[in-house]
PASE-563650 format. One line per 10 residues: number of its first residue (from 1); their letters; for each residue x, z, y of C-alpha. Coordinates in Angstrom, 2 decimals. Layout:
REM residues N
NUM> a> X:Z:Y ~ ...
//
This chain:
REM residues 295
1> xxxxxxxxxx> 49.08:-85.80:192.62 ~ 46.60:-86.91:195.38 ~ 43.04:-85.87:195.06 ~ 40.89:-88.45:195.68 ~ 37.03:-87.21:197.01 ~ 33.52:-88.21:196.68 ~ 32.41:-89.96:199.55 ~ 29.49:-87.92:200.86 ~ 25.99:-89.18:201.04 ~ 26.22:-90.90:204.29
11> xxxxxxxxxx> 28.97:-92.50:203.65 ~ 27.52:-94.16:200.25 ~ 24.39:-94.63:202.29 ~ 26.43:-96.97:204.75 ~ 28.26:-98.45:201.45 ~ 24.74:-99.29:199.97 ~ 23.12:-101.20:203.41 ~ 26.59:-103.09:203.55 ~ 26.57:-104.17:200.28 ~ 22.85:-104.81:199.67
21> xxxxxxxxxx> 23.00:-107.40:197.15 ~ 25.67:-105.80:195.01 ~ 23.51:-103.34:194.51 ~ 20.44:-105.07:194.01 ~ 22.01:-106.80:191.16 ~ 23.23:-103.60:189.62 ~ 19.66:-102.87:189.67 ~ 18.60:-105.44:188.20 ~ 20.92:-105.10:185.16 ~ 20.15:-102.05:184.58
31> xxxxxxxxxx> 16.22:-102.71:184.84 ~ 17.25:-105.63:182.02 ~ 18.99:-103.83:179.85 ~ 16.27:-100.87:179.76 ~ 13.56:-103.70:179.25 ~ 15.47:-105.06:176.34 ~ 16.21:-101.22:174.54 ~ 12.87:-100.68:174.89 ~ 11.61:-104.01:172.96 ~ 14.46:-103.06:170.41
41> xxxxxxxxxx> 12.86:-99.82:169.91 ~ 9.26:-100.72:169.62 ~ 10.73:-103.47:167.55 ~ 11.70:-100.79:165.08 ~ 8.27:-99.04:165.66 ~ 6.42:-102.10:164.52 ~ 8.32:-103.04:161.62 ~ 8.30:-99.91:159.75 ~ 4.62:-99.91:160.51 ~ 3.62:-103.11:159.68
51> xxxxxxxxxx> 5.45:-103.04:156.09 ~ 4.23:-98.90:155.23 ~ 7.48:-97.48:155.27 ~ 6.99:-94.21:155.69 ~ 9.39:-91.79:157.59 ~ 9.73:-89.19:154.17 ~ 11.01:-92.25:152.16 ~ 13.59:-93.24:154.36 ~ 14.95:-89.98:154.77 ~ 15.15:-89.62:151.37
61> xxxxxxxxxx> 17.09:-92.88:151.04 ~ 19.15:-92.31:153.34 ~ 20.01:-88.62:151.12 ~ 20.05:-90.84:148.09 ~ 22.87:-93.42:149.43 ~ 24.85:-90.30:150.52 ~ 24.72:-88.92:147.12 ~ 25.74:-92.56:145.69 ~ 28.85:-92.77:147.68 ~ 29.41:-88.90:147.30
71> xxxxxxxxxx> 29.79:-90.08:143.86 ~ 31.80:-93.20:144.30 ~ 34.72:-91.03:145.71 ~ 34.51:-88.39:142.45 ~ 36.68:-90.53:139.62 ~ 36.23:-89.83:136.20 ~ 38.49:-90.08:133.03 ~ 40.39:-92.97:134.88 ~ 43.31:-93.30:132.97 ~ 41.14:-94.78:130.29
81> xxxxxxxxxx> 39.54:-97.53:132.36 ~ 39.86:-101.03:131.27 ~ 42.41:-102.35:133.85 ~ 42.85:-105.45:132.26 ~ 39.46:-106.55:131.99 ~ 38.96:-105.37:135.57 ~ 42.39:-107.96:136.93 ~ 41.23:-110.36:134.67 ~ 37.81:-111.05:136.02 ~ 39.33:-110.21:139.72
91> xxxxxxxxxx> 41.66:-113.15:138.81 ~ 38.74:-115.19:137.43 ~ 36.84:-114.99:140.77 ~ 39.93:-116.20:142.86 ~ 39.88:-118.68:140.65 ~ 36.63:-119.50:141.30 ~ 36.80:-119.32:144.68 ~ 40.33:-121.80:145.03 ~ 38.57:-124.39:142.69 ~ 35.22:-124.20:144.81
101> xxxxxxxxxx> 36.46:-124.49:148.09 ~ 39.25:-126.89:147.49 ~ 37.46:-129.25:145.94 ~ 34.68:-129.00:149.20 ~ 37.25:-128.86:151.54 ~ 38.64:-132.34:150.00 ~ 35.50:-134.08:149.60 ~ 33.45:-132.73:152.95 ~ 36.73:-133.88:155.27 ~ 35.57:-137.95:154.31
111> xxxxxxxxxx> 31.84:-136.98:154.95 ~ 32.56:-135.17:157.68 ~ 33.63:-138.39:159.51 ~ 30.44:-140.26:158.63 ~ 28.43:-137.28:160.38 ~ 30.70:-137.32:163.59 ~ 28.44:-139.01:166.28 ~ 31.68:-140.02:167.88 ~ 33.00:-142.00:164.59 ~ 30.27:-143.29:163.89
121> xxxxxxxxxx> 29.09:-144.29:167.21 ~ 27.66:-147.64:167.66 ~ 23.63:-148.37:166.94 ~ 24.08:-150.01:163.58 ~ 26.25:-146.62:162.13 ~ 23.78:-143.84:164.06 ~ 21.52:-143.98:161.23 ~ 24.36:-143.17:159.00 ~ 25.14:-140.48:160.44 ~ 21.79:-138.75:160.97
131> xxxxxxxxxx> 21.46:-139.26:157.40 ~ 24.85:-137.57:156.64 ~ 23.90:-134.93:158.56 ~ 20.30:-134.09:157.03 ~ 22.04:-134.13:153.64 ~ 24.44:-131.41:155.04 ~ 21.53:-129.34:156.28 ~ 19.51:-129.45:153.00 ~ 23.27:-128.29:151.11 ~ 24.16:-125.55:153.58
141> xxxxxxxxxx> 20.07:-124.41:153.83 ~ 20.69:-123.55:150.10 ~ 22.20:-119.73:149.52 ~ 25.19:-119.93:147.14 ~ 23.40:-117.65:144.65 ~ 20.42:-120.00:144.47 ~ 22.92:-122.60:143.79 ~ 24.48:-120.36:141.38 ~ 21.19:-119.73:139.34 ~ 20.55:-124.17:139.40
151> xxxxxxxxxx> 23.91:-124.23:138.07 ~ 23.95:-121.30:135.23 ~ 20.62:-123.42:134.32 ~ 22.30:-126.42:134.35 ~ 25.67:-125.80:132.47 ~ 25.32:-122.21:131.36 ~ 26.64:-119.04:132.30 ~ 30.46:-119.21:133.23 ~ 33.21:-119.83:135.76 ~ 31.96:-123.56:136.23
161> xxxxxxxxxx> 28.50:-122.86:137.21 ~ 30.30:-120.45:140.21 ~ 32.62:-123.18:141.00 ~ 29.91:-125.55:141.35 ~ 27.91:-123.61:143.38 ~ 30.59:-122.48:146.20 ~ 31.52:-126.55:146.02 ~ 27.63:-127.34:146.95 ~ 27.55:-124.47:149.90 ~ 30.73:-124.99:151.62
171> xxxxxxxxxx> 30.34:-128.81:151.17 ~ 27.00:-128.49:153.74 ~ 29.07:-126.12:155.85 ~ 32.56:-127.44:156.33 ~ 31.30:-130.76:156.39 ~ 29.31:-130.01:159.51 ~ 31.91:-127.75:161.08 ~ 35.06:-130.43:160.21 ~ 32.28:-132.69:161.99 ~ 31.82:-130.72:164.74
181> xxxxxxxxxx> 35.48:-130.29:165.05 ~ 36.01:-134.17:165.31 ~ 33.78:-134.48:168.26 ~ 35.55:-132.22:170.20 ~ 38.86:-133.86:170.61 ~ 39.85:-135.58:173.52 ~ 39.12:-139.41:173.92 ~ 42.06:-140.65:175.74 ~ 44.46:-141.08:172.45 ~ 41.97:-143.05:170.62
191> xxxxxxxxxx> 41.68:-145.35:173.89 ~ 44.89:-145.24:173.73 ~ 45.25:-146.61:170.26 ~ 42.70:-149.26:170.87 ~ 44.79:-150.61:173.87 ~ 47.76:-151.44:171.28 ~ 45.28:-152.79:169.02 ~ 45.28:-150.08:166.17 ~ 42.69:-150.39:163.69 ~ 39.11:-148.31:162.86
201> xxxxxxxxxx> 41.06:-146.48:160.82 ~ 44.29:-145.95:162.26 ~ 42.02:-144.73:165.67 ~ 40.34:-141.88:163.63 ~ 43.22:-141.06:161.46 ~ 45.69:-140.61:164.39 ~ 43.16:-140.70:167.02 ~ 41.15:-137.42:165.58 ~ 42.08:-135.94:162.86 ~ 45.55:-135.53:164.33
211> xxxxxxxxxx> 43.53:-133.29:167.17 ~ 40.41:-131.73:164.47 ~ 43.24:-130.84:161.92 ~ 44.35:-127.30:163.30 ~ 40.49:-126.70:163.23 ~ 40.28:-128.34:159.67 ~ 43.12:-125.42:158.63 ~ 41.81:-122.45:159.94 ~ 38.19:-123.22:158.93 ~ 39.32:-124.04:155.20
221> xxxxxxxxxx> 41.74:-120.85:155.00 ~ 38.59:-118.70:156.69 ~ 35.91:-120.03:153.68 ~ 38.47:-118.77:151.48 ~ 38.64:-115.68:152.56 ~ 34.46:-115.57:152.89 ~ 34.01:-116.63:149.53 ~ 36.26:-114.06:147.93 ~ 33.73:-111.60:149.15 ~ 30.78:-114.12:148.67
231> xxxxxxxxxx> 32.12:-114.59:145.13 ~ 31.40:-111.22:144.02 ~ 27.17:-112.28:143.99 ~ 27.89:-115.35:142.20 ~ 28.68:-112.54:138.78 ~ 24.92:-111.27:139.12 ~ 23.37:-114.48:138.42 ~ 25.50:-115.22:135.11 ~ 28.44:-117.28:137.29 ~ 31.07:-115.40:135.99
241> xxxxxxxxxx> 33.52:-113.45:138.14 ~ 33.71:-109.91:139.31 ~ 30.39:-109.63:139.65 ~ 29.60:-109.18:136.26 ~ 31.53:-106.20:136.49 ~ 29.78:-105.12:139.51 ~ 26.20:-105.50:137.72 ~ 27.46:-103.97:134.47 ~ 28.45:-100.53:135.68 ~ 25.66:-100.57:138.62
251> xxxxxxxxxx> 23.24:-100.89:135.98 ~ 25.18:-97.99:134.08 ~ 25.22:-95.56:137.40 ~ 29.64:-95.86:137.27 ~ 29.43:-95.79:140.86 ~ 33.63:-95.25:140.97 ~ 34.24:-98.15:138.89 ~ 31.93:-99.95:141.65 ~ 34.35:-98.27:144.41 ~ 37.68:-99.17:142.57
261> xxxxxxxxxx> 36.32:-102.57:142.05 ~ 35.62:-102.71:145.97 ~ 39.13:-101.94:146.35 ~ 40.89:-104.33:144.29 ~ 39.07:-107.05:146.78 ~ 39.67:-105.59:150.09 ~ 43.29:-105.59:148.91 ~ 42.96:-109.17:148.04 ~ 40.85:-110.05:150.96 ~ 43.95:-108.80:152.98
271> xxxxxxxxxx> 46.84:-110.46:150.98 ~ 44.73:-113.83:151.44 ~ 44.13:-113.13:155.17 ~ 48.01:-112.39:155.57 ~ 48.67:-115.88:154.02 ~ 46.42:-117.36:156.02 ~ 47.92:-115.96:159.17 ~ 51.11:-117.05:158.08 ~ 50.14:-120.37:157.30 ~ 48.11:-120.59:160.99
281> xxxxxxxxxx> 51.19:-119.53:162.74 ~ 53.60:-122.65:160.68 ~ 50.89:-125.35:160.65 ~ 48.51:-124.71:163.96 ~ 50.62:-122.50:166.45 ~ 53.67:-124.48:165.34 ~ 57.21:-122.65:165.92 ~ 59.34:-122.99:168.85 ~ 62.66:-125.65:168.39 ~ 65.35:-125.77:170.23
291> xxxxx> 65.98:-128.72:172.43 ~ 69.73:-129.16:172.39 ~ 72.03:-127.28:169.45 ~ 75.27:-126.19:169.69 ~ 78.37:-127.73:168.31
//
């Protein structure tokens, strides 16, 4: 193996005056970046000051969150646990979450075209669409477990006040990100359609959403996944779900039916995100077919 050497100090002297404004930059970045760690740092500084928290109680937090998932790893008498109850409300929530986002996923693809500034385009439909938009904002501004405690108001504790409140979240956020996805798609095939004489809604139908629907896929089979996890909050406020279990043994201290619970959704966080990739690779990647067949 060749060694390779250090080039001495003259020689990185000569490397330096030759490249001047390499180096210069270097310094800069790392001038930046020591700027920025220390605003971080006196960021940190200031905020435990400003809200009293002193050093002692975070340390001993920090001990006491060690100690809960000391004991979340410790299980005890699980042979008696109620498994059934435990699939059953895990079944409940995907439930939930299928009927929730579904349902917003159907009804925020139509909105979503009256909020695309390139649908809705000419002076007399702007207005529209600002409007569409606004109404978007104030739905996604709203945290799904503020929705969920309107809705267990509204129609009582239950699998339908959960399902109403993911459909009220994801209808402000996929309706502005199935927006966003229509405005990015190229303009030549709708000109293109226009040309033959296609229609309004021939244009956006094979014009755009031919082009936003890979986007339309991957963003509905992401929310699903999010809102498994999401789902889990939506049992706190009376929305029925796992959560319920989750509040029920955190407020009795079972902090390894909390872990087991954990469990059962990371596995079905990854089945769903397996589907999903398989569904991304048939319906957005598409798969490879042959040209000419043999005989």
């Amino acid at each position: 193996m060749m060694s390779v050497q250090a080039p001495s100090a003259a020689a990185l002297q000569l490397i330096k005056q030759q490249h001047a404004e390499i180096f210069a930059c270097q310094g800069r970045y790392l001038r930046l970046l020591g700027i920025i760690a220390t605003a971080i740092v006196l960021y940190y500084v200031f905020f435990f000051l400003f809200f009293g928290i002193p050093w002692p109680q975070f340390i001993a937090g920090c001990q006491q969150i060690v100690r809960y998932f000391a004991r979340m790893f410790v299980w005890h008498d699980f042979v008696n646990w109620p498994f059934m109850y435990y699939f059953q409300q895990i079944f409940i929530t995907i439930a939930i979450v299928f009927a929730g986002t579904l349902t917003a996923s159907v009804i925020a693809l139509p909105l979503s075209f009256f909020a695309a500034r390139n649908v809705m385009s000419s002076a007399l439909l702007r207005p529209i669409a600002m409007l569409v938009r606004r109404l978007l904002d104030v739905l996604r501004g709203i945290d799904m477990a503020i929705w969920g405690l309107i809705f267990v108001r509204a129609v009582g504790m239950g699998p339908l006040a959960g399902v109403l409140a993911i459909l009220m979240q994801d209808l402000g956020l996929l309706g502005k990100l199935y927006a966003e996805g229509h405005e990015a798609v190229e303009k030549s095939p709708s000109r293109g359609l226009t040309a033959v004489g296609a229609n309004s809604l021939q244009k956006h139908r094979y014009g755009i959403f031919t082009q936003s629907f890979p986007t339309f896929l991957a963003l509905s089979l992401y929310q699903i996944e999010s809102n498994t996890r999401s789902a889990a909050v939506l049992g706190f406020v009376g929305a029925g779900g796992i959560g319920l279990v989750y509040a029920e043994n955190m407020r009795l201290w079972n902090w390894d039916v909390v872990m087991f619970i954990t469990l059962l959704l990371v596995v079905v966080v990854m089945i769903m995100d397996k589907i999903s990739s398989i569904l991304r690779n048939k319906y957005i990647q598409g798969e490879e077919i042959p040209l000419y067949a043999n005989r």
